[in-house]
ChimeraX commands (.cxc) that place a marker at each C-alpha (Angstrom):
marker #1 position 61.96,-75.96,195.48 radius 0.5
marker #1 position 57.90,-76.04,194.45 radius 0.5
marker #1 position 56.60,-78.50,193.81 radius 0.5
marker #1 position 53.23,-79.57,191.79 radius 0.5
marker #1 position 50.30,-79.26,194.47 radius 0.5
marker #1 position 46.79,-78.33,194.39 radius 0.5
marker #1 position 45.71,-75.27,192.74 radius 0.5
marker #1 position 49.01,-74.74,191.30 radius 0.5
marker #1 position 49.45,-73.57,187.15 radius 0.5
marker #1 position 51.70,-76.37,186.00 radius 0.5
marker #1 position 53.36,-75.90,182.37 radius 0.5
marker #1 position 53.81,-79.49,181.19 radius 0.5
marker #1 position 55.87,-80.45,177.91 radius 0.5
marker #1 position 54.41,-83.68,176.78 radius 0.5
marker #1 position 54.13,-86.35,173.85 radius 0.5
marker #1 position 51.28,-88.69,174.07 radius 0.5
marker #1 position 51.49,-91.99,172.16 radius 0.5
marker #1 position 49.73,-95.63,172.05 radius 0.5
marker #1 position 51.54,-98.75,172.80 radius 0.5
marker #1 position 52.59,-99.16,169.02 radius 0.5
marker #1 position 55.02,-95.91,169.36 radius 0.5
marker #1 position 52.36,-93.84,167.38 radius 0.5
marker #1 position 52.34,-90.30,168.38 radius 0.5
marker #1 position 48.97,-89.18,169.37 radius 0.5
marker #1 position 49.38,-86.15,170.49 radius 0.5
marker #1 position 52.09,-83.85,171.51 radius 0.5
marker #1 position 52.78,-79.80,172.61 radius 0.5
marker #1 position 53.97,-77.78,170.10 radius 0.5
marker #1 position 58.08,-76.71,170.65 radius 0.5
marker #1 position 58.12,-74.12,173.18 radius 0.5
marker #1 position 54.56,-73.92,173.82 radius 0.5
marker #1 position 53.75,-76.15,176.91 radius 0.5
marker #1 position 50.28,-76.94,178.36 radius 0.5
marker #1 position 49.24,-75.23,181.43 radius 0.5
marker #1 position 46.87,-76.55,183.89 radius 0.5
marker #1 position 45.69,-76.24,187.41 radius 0.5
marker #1 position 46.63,-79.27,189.12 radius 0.5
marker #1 position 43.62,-81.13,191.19 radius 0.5
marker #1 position 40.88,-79.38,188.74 radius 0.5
marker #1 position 41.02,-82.28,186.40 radius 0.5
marker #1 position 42.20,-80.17,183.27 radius 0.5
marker #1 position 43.67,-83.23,182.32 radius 0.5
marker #1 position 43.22,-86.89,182.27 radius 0.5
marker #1 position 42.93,-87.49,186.84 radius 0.5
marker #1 position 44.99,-90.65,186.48 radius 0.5
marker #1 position 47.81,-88.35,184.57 radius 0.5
marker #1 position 47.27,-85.48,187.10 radius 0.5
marker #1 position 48.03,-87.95,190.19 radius 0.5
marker #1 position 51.39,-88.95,188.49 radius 0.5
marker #1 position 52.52,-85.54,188.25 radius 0.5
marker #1 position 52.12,-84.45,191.98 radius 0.5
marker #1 position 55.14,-83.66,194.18 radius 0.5
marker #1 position 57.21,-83.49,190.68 radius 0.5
marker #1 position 59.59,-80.31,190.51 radius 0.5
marker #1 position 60.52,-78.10,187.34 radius 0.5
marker #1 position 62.54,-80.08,185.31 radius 0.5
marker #1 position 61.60,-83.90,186.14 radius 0.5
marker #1 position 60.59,-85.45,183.25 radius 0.5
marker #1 position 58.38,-88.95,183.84 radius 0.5
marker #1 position 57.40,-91.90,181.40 radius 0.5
marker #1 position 53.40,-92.45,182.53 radius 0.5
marker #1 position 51.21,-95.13,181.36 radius 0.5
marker #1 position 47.55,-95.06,181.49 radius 0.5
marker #1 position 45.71,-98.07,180.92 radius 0.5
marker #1 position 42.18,-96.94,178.55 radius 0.5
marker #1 position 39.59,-97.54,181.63 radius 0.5
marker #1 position 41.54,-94.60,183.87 radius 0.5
marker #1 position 41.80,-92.42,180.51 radius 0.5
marker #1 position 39.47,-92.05,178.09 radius 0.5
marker #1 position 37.21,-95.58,179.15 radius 0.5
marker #1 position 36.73,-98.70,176.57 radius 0.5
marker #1 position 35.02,-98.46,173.72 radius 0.5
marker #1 position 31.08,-98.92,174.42 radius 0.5
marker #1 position 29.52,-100.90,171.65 radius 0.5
marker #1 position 26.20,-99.40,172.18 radius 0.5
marker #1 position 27.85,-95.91,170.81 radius 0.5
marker #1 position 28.90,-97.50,167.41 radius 0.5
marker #1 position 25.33,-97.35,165.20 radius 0.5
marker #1 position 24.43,-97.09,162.16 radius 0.5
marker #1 position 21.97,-94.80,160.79 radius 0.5
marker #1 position 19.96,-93.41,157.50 radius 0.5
marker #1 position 21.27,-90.67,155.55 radius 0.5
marker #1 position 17.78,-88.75,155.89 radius 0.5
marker #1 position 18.92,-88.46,159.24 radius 0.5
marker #1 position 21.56,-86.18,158.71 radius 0.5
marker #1 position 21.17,-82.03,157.44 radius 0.5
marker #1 position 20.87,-81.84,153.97 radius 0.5
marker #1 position 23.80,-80.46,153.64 radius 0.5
marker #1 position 26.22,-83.17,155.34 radius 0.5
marker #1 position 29.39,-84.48,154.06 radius 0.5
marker #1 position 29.67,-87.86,154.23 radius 0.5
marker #1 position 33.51,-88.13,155.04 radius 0.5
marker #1 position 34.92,-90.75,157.19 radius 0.5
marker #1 position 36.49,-88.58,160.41 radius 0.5
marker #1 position 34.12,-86.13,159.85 radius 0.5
marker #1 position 32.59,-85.05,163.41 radius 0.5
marker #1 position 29.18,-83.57,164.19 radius 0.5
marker #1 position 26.90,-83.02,167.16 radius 0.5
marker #1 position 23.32,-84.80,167.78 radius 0.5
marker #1 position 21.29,-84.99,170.67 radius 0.5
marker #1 position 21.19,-88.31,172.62 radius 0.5
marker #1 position 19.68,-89.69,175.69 radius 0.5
marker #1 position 23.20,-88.27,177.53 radius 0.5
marker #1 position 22.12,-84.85,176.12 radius 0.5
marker #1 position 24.31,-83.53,173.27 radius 0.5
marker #1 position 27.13,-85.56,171.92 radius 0.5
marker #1 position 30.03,-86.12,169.39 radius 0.5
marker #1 position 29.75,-88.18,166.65 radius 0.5
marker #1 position 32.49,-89.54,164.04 radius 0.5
marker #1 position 31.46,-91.18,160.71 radius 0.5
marker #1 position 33.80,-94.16,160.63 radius 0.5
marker #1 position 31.92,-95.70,157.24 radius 0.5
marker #1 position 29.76,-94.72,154.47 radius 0.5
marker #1 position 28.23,-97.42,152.61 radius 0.5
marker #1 position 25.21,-96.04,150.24 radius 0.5
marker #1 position 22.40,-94.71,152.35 radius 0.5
marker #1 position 24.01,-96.10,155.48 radius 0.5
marker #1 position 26.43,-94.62,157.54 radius 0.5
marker #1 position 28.35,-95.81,160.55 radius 0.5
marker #1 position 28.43,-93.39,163.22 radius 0.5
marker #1 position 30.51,-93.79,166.39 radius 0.5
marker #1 position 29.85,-91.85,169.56 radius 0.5
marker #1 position 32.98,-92.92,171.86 radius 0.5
marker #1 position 36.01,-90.74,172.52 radius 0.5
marker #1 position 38.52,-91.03,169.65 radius 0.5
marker #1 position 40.58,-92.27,172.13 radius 0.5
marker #1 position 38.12,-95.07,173.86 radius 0.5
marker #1 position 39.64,-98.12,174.36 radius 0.5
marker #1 position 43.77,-97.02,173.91 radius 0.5
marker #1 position 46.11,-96.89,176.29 radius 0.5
marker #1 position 47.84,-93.62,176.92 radius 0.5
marker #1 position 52.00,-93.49,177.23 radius 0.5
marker #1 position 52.86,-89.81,178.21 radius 0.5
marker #1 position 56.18,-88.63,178.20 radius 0.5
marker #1 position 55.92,-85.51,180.45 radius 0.5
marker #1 position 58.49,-82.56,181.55 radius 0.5
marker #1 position 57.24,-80.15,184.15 radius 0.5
marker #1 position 58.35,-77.01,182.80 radius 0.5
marker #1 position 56.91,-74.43,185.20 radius 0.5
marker #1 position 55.38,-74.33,188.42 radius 0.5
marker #1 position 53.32,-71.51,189.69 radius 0.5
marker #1 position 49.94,-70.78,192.44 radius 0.5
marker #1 position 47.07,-69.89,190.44 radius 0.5
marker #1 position 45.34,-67.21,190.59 radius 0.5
marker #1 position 42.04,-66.62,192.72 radius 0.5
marker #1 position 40.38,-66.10,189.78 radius 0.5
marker #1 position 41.67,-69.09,188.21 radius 0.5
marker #1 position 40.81,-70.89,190.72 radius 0.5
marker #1 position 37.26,-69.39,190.53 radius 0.5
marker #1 position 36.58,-70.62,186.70 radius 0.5
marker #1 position 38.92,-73.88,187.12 radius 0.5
marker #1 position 40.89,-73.08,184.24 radius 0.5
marker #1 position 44.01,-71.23,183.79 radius 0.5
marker #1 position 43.63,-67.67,182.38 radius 0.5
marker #1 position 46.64,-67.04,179.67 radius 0.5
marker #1 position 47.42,-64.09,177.53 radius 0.5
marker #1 position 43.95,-62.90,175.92 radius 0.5
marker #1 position 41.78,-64.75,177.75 radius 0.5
marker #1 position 38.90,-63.14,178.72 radius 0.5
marker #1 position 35.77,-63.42,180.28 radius 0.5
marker #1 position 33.70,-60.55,179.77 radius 0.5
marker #1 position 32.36,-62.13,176.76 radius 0.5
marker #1 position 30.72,-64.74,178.74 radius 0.5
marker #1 position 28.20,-62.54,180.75 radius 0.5
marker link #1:1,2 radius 0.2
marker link #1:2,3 radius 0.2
marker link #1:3,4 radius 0.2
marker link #1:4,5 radius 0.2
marker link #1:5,6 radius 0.2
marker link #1:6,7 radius 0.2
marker link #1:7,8 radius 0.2
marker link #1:8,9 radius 0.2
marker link #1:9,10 radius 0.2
marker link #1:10,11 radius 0.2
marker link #1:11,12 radius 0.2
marker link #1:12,13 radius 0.2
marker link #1:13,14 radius 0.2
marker link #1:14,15 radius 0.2
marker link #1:15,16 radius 0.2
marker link #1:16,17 radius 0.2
marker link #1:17,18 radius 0.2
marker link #1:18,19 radius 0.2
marker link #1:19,20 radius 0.2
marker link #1:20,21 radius 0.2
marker link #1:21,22 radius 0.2
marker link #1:22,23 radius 0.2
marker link #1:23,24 radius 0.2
marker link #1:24,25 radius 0.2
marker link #1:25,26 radius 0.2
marker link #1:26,27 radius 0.2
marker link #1:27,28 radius 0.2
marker link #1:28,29 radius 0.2
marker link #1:29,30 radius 0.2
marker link #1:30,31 radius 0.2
marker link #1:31,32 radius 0.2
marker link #1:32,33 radius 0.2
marker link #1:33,34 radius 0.2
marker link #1:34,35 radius 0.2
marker link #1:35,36 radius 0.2
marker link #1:36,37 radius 0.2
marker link #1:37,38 radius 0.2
marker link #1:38,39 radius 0.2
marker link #1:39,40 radius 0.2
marker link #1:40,41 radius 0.2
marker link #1:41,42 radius 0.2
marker link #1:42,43 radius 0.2
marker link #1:43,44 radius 0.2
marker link #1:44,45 radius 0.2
marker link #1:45,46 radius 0.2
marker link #1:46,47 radius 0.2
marker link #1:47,48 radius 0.2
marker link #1:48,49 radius 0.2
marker link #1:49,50 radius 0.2
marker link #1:50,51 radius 0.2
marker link #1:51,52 radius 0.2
marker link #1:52,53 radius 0.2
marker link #1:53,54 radius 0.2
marker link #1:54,55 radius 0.2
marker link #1:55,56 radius 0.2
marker link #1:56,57 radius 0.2
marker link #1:57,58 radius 0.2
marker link #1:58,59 radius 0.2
marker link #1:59,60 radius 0.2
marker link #1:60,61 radius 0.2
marker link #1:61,62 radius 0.2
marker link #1:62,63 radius 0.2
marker link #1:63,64 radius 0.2
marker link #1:64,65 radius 0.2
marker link #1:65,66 radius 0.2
marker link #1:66,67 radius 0.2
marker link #1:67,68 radius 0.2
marker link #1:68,69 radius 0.2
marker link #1:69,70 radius 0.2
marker link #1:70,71 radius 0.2
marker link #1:71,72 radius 0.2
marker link #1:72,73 radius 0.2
marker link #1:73,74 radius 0.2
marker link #1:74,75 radius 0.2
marker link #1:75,76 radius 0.2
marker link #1:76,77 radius 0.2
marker link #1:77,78 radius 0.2
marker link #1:78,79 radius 0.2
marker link #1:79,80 radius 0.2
marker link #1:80,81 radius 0.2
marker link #1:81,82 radius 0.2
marker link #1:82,83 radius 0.2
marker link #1:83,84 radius 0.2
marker link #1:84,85 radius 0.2
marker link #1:85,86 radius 0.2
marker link #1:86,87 radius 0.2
marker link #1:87,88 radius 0.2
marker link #1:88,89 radius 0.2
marker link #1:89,90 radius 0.2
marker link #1:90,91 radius 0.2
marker link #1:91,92 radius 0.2
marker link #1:92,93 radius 0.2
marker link #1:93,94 radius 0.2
marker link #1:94,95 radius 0.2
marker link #1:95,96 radius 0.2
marker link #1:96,97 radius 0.2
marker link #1:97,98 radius 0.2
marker link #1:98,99 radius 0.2
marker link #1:99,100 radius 0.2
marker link #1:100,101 radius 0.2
marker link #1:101,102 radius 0.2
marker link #1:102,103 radius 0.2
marker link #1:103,104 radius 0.2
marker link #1:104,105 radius 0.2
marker link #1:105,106 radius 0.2
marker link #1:106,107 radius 0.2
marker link #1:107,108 radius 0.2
marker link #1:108,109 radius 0.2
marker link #1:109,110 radius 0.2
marker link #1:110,111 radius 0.2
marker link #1:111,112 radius 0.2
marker link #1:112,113 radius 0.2
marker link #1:113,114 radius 0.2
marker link #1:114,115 radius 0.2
marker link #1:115,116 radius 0.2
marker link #1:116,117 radius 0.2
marker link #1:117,118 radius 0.2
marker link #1:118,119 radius 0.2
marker link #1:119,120 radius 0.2
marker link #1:120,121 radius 0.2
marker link #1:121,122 radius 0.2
marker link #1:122,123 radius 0.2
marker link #1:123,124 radius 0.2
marker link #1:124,125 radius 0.2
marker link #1:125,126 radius 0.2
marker link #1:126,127 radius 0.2
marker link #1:127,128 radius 0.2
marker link #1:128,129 radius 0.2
marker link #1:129,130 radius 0.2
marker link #1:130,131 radius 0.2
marker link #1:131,132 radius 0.2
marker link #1:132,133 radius 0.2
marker link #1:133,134 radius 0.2
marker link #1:134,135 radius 0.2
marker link #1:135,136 radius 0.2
marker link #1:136,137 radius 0.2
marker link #1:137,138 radius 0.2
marker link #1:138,139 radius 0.2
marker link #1:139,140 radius 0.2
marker link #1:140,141 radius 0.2
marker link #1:141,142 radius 0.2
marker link #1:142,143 radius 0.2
marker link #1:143,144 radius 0.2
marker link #1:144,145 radius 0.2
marker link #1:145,146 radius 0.2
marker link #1:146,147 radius 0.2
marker link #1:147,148 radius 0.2
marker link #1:148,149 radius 0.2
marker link #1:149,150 radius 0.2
marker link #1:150,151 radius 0.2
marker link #1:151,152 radius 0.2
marker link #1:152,153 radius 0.2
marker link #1:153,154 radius 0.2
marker link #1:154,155 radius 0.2
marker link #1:155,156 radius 0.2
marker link #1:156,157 radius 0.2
marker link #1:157,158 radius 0.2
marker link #1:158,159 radius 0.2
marker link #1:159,160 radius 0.2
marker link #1:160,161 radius 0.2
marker link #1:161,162 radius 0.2
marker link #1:162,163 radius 0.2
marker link #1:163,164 radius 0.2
view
């Protein structure tokens, strides 16, 4: 029976939620999520859990935040002048943008708006939560040279030709 190994496609059925039972994420009915296993398509810590599993095992994992997405880094929560923004900006909460930062271009989320000042956060949504996966390996097969190549898994309509 194969198992999960490097460079192999794994098709994962998963639900991701924090430790309060909140679904964070999940893969849509019938749809899994492929990966190449050892390419870090996915969270590493999550990726080491799943190795050696066959088709059909199904495992409760639980990331603490510092192997996932890291704690939340103070320094990334600022707040900053309207004028700063394109003239055209929404001032929503959630709403995401890029800007350029010391780390080179970024993600931003405005998480308040209070007159001219907004409150800008540049961690990962998911900085500073722990992760609880239930997973299902639903497939199991060696990728592709190619795949293997890019370090991504190359489905139906993917193409690269675009890209040159």
């Amino acid at each position: 029976m194969e198992k999960v190994t490097q460079d192999c496609v794994v098709s994962i059925s998963y639900t991701l939620m924090d430790d309060d039972g909140n679904i964070l994420d999940q893969s849509p009915e019938g749809e899994p999520l492929e990966y190449i296993q050892g390419y870090e398509n996915i969270i590493p810590a999550l990726e080491n859990e799943l190795n050696n599993l066959s088709v059909g095992d199904e495992r409760n994992v639980r990331i603490e935040s510092e192997e996932a997405y890291g704690p939340i880094v103070q320094e990334m929560i600022m707040k900053v002048d309207k004028t700063n923004f394109p003239a055209d900006a929404e001032f929503e909460v959630g709403a995401e943008f890029e800007a350029n930062s010391e780390e080179g271009e970024m993600i931003f989320r405005i998480i308040q708006v209070e007159g001219e000042e907004i409150t800008v956060d540049g961690n990962h949504p998911l900085a500073g939560v722990d992760l609880n996966f239930q997973v299902k390996i639903e497939g199991i097969r060696a990728a592709t040279a190619e795949e293997k190549e890019h370090g991504h898994v190359h489905g139906i309509g993917h193409d690269h030709e675009d890209e040159n």
